[in-house]
N, C-alpha and C positions, 0 to 999 in steps of 0.2 A: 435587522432580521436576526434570529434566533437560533442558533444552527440547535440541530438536533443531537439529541443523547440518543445510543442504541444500546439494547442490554442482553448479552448473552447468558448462558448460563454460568460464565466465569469470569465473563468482560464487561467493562463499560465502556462505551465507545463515544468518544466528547471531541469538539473541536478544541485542537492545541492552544496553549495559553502560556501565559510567562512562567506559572508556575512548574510547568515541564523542563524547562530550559536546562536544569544543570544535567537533570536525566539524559536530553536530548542532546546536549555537548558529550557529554559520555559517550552515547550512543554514536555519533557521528567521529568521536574519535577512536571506537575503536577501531581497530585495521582487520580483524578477521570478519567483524558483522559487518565494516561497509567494504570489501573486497571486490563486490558486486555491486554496491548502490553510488558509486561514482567515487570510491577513494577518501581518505581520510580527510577532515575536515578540522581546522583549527576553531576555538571558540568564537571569532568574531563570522567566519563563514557560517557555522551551527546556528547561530544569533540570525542571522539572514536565511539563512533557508527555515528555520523555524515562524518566523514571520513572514514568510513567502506561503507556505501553507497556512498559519491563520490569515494571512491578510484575503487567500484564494477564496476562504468562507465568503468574505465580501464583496469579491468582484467577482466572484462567477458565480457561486451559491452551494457548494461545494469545495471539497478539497478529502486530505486525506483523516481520518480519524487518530487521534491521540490512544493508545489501547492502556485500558486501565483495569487492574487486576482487583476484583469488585470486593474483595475477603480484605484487602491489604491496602487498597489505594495506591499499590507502586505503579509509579509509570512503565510500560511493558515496551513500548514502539511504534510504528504509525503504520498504519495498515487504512486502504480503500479508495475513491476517485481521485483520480491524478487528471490533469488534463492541460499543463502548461502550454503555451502557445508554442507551435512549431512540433508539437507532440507528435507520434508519427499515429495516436487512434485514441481513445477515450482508454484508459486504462485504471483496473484494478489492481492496487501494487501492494506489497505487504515487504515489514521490516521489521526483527524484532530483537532486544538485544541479544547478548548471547545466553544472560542467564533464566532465558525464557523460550530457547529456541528447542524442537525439538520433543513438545511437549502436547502441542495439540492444537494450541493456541493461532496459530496462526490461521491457521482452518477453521478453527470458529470465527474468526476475526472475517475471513475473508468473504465464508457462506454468507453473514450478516450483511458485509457490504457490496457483495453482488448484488444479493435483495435489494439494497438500499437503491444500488445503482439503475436495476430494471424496472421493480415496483415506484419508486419515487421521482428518481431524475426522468424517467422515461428512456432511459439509453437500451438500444435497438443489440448490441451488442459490446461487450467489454474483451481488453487482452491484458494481456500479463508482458511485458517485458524481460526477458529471460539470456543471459548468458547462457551460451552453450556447456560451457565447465562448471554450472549452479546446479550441483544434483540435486540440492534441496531444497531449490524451486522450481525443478522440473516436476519433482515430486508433488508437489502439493496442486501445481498447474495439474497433473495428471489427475491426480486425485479429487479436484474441483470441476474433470471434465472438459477440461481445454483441450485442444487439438495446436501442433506445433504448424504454424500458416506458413513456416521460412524465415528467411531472413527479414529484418526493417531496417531502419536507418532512426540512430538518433539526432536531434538539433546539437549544434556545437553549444559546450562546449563537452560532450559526451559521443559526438558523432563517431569518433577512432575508436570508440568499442563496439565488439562482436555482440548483437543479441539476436534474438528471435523472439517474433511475433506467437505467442502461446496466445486464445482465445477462444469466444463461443457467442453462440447467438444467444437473445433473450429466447427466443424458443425453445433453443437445445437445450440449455439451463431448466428453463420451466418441467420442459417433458422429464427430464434425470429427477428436479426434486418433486416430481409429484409421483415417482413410484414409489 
């Protein structure tokens, strides 16, 4: 099966591949961009979680998009359907490194793969996963029209961290971007 390409007006949105990899060790070692996405990550763990989302392409038919900056081809960070087992809801997550954040990008990233998520997967409603102390993805949840639901619980081995349920229906979605 063929995972799908999505194109913004500054993104291209592809499923991960080996080619990413050094970008995506980068990324997972930073300590300020992953302070929030589970902690810094040595190259053989980045190795594994980069092939945990391509291999998700194949076993679920989905997973998160690779963000790729369409003028340059730099790899930017993954952004879109999360959904590992034990997950606590179908989620849209977004990551990007630092020298990308900030910029807008992620908001385009995200719009694109809500659509993806509602129009395509058929999913009824998406959340965001959110630390309380992530102002800057409070903001963007805010900004995409999520509503904060309270607390969740994550699966171990991420359970010991604080997050909250940020989300929305596919309707309330719909009605916002058809004004």
């Amino acid at each position: 099966m063929a995972s799908p390409i999505l194109f913004t007006e500054r993104l291209l949105l592809r499923a991960p591949c080996a080619d990413d990899f050094e970008d995506w060790a980068a990324f997972h070692a930073d300590e300020q961009t992953m302070r929030f996405l589970g902690g810094v990550q040595p190259r053989s763990v980045a190795w594994r979680s980069l092939c945990g989302m391509a291999g998700a392409w194949s076993i679920r038919g989905y997973s998160m998009f690779s963000v790729i900056d369409r003028a340059t081809g730099q790899w930017m960070g993954r952004i879109g359907p999360h959904y590992p087992d034990g997950w606590p809801g179908r989620e849209v997550g977004w990551g990007l490194a630092r020298a990308f954040a900030g910029k807008g990008y992620a908001h385009e990233a995200a719009i694109a793969t809500i659509d993806y998520a509602f129009d395509v997967l058929g999913w009824d409603a998406v959340m965001h996963i959110i630390d309380p102390d992530n102002a800057p993805s409070i903001a963007l949840a805010t900004r995409l029209g999520a509503d904060n639901r309270g607390p969740t619980q994550m699966p171990p081995p991420f359970d010991m961290s604080k997050c909250d349920d940020w989300g929305q229906s596919a309707a309330a979605w719909r009605a916002r971007r058809s004004r």
